[in-house]
C-alpha positions in Angstrom: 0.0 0.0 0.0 1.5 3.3 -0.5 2.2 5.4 2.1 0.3 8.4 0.4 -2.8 6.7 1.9 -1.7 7.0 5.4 -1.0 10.6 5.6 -3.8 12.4 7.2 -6.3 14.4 4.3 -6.5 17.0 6.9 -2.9 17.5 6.8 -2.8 17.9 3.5 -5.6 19.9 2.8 -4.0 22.4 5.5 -0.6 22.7 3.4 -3.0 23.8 0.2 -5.1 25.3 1.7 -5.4 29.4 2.5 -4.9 30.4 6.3 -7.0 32.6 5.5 4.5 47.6 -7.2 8.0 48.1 -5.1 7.9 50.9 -3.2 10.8 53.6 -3.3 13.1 53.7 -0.6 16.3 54.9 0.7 19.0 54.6 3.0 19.0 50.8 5.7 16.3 49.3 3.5 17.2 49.6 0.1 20.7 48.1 1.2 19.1 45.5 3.2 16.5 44.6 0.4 19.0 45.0 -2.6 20.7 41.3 -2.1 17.4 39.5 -2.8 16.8 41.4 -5.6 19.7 40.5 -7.3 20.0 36.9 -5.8 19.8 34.0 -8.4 18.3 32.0 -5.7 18.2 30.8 -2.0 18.2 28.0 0.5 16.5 28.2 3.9 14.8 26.2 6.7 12.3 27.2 9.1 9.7 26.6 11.4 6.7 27.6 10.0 2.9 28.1 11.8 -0.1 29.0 11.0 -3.5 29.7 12.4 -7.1 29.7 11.3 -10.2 29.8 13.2 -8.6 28.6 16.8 -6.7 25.9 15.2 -2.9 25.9 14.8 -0.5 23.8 12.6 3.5 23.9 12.6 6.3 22.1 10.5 9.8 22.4 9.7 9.9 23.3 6.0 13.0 23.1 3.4 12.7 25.9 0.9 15.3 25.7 -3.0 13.8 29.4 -3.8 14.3 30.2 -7.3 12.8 34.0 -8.4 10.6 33.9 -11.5 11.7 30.3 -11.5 10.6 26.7 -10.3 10.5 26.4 -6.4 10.6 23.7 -4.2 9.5 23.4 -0.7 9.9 20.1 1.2 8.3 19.4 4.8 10.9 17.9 7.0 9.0 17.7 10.4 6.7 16.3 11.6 7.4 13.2 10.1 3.8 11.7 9.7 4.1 13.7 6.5 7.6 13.8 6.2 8.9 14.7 2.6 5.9 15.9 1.3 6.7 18.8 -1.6 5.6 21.4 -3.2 6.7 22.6 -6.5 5.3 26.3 -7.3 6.0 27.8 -10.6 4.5 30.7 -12.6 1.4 31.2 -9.4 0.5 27.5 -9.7 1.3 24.5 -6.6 2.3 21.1 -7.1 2.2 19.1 -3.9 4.3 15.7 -5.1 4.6 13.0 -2.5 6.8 9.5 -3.7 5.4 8.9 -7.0 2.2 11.3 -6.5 1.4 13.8 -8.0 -1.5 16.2 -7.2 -2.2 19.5 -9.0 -3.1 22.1 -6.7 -4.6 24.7 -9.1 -3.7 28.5 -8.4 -2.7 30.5 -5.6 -4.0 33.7 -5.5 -2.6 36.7 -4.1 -4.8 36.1 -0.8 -4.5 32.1 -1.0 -1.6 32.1 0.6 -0.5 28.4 1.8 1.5 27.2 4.8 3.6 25.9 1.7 4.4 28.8 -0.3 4.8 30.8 3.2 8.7 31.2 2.6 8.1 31.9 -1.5 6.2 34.4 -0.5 8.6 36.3 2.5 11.0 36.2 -0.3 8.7 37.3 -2.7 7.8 40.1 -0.7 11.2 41.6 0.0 12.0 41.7 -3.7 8.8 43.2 -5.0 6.6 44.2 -2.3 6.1 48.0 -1.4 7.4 49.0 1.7 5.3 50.3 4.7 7.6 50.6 7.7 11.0 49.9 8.5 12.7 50.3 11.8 15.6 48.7 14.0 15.0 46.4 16.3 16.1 43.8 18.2 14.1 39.8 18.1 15.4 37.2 20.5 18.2 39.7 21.6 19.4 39.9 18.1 19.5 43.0 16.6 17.6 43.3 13.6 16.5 45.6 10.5 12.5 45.4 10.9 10.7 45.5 7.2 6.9 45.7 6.8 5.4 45.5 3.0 2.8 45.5 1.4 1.8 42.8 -1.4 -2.0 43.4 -1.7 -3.4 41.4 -5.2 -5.9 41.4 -7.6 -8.8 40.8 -5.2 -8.1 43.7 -2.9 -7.2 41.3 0.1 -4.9 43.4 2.2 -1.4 40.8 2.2 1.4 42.4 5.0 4.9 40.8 5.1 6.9 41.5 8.1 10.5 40.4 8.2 13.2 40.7 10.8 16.8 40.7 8.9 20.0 40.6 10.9 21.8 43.6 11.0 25.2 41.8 10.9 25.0 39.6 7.4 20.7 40.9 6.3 19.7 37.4 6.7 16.1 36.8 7.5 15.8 35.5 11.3 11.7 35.5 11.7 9.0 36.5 9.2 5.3 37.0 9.4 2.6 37.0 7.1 -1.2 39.0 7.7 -4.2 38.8 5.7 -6.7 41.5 5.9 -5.0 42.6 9.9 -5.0 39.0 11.1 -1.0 37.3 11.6 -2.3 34.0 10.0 1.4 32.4 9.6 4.6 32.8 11.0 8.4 31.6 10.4 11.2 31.1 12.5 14.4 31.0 10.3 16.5 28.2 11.3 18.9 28.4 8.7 19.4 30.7 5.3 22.0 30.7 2.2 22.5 32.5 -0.9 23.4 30.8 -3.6 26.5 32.8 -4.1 27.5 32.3 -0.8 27.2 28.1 -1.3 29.0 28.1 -4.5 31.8 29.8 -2.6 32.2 27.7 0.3 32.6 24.8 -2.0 
């Protein structure tokens, strides 16, 4: 029997499913922003939430981000659906498990999926039009604080928050809102450019 059958529907329905211009700038963030604009791609892990309607749902997700390019995003915890992925390329999701494949339609700018949660951090610090920006320090760690703006097609009000280091302008957390509500959040555990792989090999 394959093991697609014993991953939970709910599960899977949860990592489809929705939780719910650039702007001009100057000075702290147009230098912090500026590397993933001109990145060729990136690798990161984190600890993503989300939560809709009381409920709450967490993994450990694998992100191979490519801008304007095929993504991948891999769960890696917890393992009851272990190595599940998602392949998102030109707005559509592909959620492949072993030899499954399931076509997951469009996401729409206010669809936004537990699974494309880091496509869409990164998305929003290339293209998104910034709001705020302060310093500020997360987890004693002091930080370059970015909010900006991504609303789509349908109006639905889309906020990306991101916390970059100060010392190297890696991300460190990230959190998304829909219409005023924080529906998921990320806890970077790791992060690479590609530049900065090809050079430590």
């Amino acid at each position: 029997m394959r093991r697609w059958a014993c991953i939970p529907m709910m599960t899977l329905c949860l990592l489809l499913t929705a939780c719910g211009g650039t702007g001009g700038e100057a000075g702290d963030a147009a230098d912090a922003r500026m590397p993933y604009r001109n990145m060729a791609g990136c690798v990161m892990e984190a600890e993503v939430s989300c939560t809709q309607d009381g409920a709450a749902w967490e993994a450990t997700l694998q992100c191979d981000y490519v801008p304007e390019g095929e993504t991948t995003v891999e769960v890696l915890a917890p393992e009851t659906i272990a190595g599940v992925k998602a392949v998102l390329s030109d707005g559509e999701v592909e959620l492949v498990y072993e030899d499954q494949c399931l076509n997951a339609g469009n996401l729409s700018s206010q669809e936004v999926s537990p699974m494309a949660c880091l496509p869409q951090l990164m998305s929003a610090l290339r293209d998104g039009w910034l709001l705020e920006e302060s310093e500020e320090d997360w987890q004693e760690t002091s930080c370059f604080r970015l909010t900006v703006d991504q609303t789509g097609e349908q109006n639905g009000k889309i906020l990306s928050t991101l916390w970059l280091r100060q010392e190297d302008g890696t991300p460190l957390r990230g959190e998304i809102a829909v219409d005023g509500e924080i529906i998921l959040t990320a806890d970077f555990t790791s992060f690479s450019f590609y530049d900065t792989i090809e050079n430590q090999e």
